[in-house]
ROMIDREN-486241 format. One record per atom (N, C-alpha, C): x, y, z. Coordinates in steps of 0.1 Angstrom, whole numbers, plus 5000, padded with zeros to 4 digits. Atoms other than C-alpha are relative to their C-alpha. Layout:
! residues N
XYZ
...
***
This chain:
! residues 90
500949885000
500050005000
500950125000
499949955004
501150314988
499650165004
500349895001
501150674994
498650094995
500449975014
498750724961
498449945006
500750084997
496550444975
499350065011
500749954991
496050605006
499250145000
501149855005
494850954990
499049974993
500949995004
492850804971
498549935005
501050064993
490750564998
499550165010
500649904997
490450905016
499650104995
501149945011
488951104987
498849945003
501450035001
486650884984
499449965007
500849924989
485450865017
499550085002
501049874998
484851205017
499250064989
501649955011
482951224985
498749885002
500850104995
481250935000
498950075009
500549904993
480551145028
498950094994
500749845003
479351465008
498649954992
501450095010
477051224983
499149945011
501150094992
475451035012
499150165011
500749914991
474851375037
499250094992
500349915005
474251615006
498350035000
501749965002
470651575001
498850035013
500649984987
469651575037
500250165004
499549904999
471751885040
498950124990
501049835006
470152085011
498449995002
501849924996
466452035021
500050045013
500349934988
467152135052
500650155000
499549875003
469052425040
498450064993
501049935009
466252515015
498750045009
501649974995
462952495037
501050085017
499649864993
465352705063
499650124996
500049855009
465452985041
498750005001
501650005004
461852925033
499650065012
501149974985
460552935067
500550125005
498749844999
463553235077
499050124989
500749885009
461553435043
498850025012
501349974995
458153345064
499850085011
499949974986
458953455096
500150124997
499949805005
460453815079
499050054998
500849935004
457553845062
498950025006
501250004987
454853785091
500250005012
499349944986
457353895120
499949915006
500350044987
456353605137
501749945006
499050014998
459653535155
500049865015
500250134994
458853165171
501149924994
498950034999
461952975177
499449854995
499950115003
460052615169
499550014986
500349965015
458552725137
501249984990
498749985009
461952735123
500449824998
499450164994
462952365140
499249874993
500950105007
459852165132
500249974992
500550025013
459552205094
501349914999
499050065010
463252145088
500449835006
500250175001
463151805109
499049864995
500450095006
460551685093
500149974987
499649975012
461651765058
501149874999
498850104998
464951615067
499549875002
500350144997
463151295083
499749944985
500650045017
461451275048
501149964991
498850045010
464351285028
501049845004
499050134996
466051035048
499049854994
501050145001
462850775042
500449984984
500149965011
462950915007
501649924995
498549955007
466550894997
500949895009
499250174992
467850555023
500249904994
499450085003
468150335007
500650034985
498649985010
470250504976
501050025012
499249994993
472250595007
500549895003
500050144992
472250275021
501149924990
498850095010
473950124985
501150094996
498649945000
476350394984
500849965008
499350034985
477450315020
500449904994
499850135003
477549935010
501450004989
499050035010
479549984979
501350065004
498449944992
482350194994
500749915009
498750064990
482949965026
500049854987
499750155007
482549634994
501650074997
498549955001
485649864982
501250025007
499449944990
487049945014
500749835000
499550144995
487349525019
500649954989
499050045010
488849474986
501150054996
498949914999
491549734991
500549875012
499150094986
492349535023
499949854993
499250135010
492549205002
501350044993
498949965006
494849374982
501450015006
499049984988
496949485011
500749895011
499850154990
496749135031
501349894984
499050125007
498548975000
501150064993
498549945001
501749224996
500849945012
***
């Protein structure tokens, strides 16, 4: 194992990472803003208003969008164990 080898299993952990959290990430970004516009535009300044939407949005996505996550996960650590075959027989 290699220098080369090792930059590149932790790349792709972290685009592993960014693909598996991204989509959770931006609808909770997006219906922030949203609710952040509503609040400006009808003053109401209620601290769960804000919290609610975006956990259940987020819960959604996760039902929605698990199991692509789920075979991402899967295929990275199938990779992760065939890197380490590789490595057990140098």
């Amino acid at each position: 194992m290699n220098d080369v080898m090792v930059v590149s299993i932790i790349r792709q952990g972290l685009t592993t990472v960014l693909k598996v959290a991204g989509p959770m990430l931006g609808v909770g970004m997006i219906i922030g803003l949203l609710v952040s516009v509503f609040q400006a535009t009808t003053q109401i300044q209620e601290q769960t208003l804000s919290f609610i939407p975006k956990i259940l949005a987020i819960f959604f996505t996760l039902i929605l969008c698990g199991p692509w996550m789920l075979r991402v996960l899967v295929d990275f650590t199938t990779e992760l164990f065939s890197y380490l075959i590789q490595v057990s027989r140098w």
